[in-house]
KEDO-589538 format. One record per atom (N, C-alpha, C): z, y, x; residue in one letter. Coordinates in steps of 0.02 Angstrom, whole numbers, padded with zeros to 5 digits, always signed. Example, Ala and Ser with C-alpha at 12.3 -4.5 7.8 and 13.67 -1.06 7.14 Angstrom:
+00390-00284+00660A+00390-00225+00615A+00390-00165+00660A+00354-00112+00642S+00357-00053+00684S+00394+00002+00645S
END
This chain:
+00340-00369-01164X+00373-00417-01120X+00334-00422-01055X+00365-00423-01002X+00321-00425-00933X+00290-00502-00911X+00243-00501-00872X+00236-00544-00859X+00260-00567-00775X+00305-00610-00750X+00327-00624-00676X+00301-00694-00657X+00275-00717-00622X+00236-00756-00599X+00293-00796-00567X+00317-00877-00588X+00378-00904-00542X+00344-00940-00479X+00299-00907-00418X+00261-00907-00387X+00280-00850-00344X+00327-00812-00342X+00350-00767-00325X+00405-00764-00277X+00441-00722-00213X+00482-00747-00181X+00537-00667-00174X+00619-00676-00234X+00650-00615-00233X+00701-00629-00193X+00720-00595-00177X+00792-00589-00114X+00852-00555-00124X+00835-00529-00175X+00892-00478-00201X+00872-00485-00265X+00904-00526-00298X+00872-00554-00372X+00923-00504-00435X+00987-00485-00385X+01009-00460-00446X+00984-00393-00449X+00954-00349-00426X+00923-00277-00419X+00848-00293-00418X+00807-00334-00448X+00736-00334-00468X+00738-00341-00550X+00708-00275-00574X+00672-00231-00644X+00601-00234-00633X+00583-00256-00682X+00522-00280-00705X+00512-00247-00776X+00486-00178-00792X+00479-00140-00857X+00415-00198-00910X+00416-00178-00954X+00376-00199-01007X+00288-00194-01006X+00263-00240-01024X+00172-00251-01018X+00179-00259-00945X+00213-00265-00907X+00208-00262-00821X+00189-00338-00793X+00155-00336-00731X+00146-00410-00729X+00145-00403-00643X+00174-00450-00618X+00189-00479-00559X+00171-00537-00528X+00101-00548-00504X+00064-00584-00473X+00104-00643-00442X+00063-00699-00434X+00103-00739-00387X+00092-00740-00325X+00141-00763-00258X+00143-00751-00216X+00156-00692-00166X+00200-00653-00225X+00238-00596-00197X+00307-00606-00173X+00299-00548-00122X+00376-00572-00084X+00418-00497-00081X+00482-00503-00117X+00518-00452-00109X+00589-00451-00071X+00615-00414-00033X+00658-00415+00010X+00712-00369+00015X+00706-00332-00058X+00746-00263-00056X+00747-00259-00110X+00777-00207-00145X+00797-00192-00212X+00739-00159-00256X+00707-00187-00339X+00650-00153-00359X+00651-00144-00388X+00614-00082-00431X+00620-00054-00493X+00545-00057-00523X+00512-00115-00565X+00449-00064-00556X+00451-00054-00654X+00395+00014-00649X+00398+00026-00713X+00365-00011-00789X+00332+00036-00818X+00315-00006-00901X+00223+00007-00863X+00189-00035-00875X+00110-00075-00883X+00091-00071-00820X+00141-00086-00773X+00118-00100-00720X+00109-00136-00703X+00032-00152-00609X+00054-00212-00593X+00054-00222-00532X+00067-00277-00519X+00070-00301-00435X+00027-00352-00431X-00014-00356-00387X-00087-00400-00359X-00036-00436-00318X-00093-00525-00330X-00064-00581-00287X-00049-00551-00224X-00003-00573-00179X+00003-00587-00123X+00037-00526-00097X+00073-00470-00141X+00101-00417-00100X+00165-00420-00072X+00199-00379+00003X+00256-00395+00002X+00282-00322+00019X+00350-00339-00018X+00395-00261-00014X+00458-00294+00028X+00461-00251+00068X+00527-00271+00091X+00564-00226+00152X+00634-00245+00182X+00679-00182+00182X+00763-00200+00201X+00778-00268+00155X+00847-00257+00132X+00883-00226+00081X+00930-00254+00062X+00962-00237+00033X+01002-00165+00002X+00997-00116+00045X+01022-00064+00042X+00960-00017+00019X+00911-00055+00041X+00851+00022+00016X+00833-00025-00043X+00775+00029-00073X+00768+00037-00146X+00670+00032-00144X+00651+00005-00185X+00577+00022-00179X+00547+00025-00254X+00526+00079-00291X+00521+00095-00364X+00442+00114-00363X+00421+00084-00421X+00358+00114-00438X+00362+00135-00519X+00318+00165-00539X+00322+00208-00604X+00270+00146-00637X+00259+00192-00695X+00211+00166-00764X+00171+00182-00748X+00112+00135-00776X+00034+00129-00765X+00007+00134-00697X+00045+00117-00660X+00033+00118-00570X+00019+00042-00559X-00023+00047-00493X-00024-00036-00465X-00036-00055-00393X-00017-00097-00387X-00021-00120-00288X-00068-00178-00307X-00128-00143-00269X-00183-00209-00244X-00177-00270-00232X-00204-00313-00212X-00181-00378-00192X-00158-00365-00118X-00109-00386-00077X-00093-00397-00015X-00078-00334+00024X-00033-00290-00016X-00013-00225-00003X+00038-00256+00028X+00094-00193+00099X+00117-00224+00104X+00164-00142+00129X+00222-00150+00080X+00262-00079+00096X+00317-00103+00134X+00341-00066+00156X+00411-00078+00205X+00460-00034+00210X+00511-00024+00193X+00577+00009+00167X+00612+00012+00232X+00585-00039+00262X+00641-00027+00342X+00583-00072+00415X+00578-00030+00455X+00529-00053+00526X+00560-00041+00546X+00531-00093+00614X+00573-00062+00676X+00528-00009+00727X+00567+00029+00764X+00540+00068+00810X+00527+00076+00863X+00466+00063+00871X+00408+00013+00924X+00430+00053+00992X+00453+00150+00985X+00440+00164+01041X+00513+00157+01051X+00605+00157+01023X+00632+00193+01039X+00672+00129+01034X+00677+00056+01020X+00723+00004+00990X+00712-00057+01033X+00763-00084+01046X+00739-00162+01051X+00707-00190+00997X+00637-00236+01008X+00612-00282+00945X+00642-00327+00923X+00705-00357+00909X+00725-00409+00881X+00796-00408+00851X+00804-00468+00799X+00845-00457+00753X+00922-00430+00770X+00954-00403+00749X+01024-00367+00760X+01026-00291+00806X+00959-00287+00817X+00939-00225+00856X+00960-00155+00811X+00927-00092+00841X+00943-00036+00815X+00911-00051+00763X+00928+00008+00676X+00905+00023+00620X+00830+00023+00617X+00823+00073+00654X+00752+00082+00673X+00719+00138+00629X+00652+00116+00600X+00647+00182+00536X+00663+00137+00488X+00692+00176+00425X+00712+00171+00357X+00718+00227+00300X+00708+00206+00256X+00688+00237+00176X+00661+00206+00142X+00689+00219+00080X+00676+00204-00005X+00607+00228+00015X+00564+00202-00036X+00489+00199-00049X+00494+00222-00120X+00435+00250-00166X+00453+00274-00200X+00369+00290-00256X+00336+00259-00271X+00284+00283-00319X+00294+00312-00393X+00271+00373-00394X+00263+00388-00469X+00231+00362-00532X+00221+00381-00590X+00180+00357-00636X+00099+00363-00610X+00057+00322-00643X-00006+00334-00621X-00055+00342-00558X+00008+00304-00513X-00027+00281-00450X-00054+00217-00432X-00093+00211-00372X-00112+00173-00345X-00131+00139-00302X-00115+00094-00251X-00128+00064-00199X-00180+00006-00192X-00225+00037-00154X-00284+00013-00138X-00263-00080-00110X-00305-00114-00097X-00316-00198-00062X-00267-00179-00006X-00232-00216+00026X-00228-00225+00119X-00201-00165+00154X-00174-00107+00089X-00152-00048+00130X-00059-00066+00161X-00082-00032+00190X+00006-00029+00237X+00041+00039+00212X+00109+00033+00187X+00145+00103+00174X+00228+00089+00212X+00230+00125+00257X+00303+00118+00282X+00329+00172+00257X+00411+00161+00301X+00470+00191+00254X+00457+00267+00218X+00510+00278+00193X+00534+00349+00175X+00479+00377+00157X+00445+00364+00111X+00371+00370+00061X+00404+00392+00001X+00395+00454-00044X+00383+00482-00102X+00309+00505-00113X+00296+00443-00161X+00221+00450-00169X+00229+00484-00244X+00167+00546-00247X+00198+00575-00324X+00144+00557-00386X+00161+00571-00444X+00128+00560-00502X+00053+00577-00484X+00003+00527-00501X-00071+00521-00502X-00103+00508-00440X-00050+00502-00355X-00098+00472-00318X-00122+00420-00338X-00189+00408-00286X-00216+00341-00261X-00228+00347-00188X-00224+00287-00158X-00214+00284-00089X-00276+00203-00093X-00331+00241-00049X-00386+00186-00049X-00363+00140-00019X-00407+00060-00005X-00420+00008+00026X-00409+00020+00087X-00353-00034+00121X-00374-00031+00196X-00337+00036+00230X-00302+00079+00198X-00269+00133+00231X-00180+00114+00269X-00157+00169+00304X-00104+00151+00330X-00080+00225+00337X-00009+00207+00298X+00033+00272+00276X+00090+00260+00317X+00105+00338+00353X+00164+00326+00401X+00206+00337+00363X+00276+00350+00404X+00344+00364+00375X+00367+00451+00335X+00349+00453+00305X+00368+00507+00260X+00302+00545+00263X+00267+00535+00250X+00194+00559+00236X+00211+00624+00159X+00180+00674+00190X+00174+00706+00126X+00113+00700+00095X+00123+00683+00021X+00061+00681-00028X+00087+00747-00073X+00013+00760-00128X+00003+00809-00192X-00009+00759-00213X+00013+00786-00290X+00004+00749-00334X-00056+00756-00381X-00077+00689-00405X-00157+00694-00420X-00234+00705-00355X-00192+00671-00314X-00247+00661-00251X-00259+00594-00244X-00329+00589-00216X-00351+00533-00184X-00340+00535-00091X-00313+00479-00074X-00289+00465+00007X-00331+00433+00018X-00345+00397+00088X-00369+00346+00114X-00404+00337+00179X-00396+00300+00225X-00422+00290+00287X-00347+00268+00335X-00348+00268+00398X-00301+00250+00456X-00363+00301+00526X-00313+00364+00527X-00247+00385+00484X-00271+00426+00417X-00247+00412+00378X-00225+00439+00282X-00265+00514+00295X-00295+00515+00246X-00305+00585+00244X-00348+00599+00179X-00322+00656+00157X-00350+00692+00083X-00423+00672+00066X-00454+00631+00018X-00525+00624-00001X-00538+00674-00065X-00510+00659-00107X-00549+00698-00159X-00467+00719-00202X-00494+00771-00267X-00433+00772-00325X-00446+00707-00360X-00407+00689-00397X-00405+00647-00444X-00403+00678-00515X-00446+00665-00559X-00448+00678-00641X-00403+00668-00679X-00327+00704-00665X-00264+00704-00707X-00295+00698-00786X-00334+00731-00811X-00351+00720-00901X-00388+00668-00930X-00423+00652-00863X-00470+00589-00881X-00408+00534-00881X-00357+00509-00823X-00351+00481-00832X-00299+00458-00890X-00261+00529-00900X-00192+00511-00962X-00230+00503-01015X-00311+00516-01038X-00328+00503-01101X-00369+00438-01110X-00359+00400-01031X-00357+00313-01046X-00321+00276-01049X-00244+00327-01041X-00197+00302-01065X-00175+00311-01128X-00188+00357-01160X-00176+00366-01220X-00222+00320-01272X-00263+00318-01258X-00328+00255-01281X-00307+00189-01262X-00258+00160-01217X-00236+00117-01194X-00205+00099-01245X-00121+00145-01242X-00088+00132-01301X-00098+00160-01384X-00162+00164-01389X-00174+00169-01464X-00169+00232-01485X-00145+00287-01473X-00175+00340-01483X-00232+00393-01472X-00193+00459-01530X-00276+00493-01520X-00286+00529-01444X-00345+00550-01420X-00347+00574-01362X-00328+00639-01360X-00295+00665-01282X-00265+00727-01275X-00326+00767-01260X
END
């Protein structure tokens, strides 16, 4: 059963999924449509948001730091008027795989397919369609490749997680 914090602020209440062992901090603010998966979680104070039409999904065993803050739809500083009813601007679904992770205070804008086993450190800022590998470590402003990440180490703390033998 998940845990949702009624400390929380949804906007599109009928398109927020909340998978199982998952827990949802209080003082999150969502503004768009969400999917997130099974033992995940979300740290106090994050906000996703976008509207209605985009989508923002995260996988299993993934988590957003405290005070992450993704965005499904910006506006476009060089090419838009700044204010409400203006052009689209940038937009895209956001998108984390299983076994990721978002560092404290990072920024991720639109049209993000983040894949199975990133992590994206503290304090970084991800533009609009950033390409990642999967099983990498990110991090800095601007983002850039730190290390691989231990794909076996980490599925066999998941497997130890949920009670089985190790792979």
């Amino acid at each position: 059963m998940p845990i949702v914090s009624p400390n929380i602020r949804v906007r599109v209440e009928d398109h927020f999924e909340v998978g199982e062992h998952s827990i949802v901090d209080d003082y999150c603010y969502f503004s768009t449509r969400v999917r997130i998966g099974d033992w995940t979680h979300l740290a106090t104070g994050c906000s996703v948001a976008g509207g209605p039409e985009r989508l923002f999904s995260i996988g299993d065993f993934s988590s957003l730091s405290a005070g992450v803050r993704v965005w499904c739809t910006s506006n476009d500083f060089v090419n838009d008027a700044i204010m409400i009813g203006a052009a689209e601007g940038i937009t895209g679904d956001v998108s984390f795989g299983d076994h990721t992770g978002v560092g404290a205070n990072s920024v991720v804008m639109p049209a993000n397919d983040v894949p199975e086993g990133v992590a994206i450190g503290a304090l970084s800022f991800v533009p609009a369609g950033f390409e990642f590998e999967p099983w990498t470590v990110y991090a800095g402003i601007p983002i850039a490749r730190v290390a691989a990440r231990n794909r076996d180490s980490v599925l066999r703390q998941v497997e130890q997680l949920l009670g089985r033998s190790s792979v």
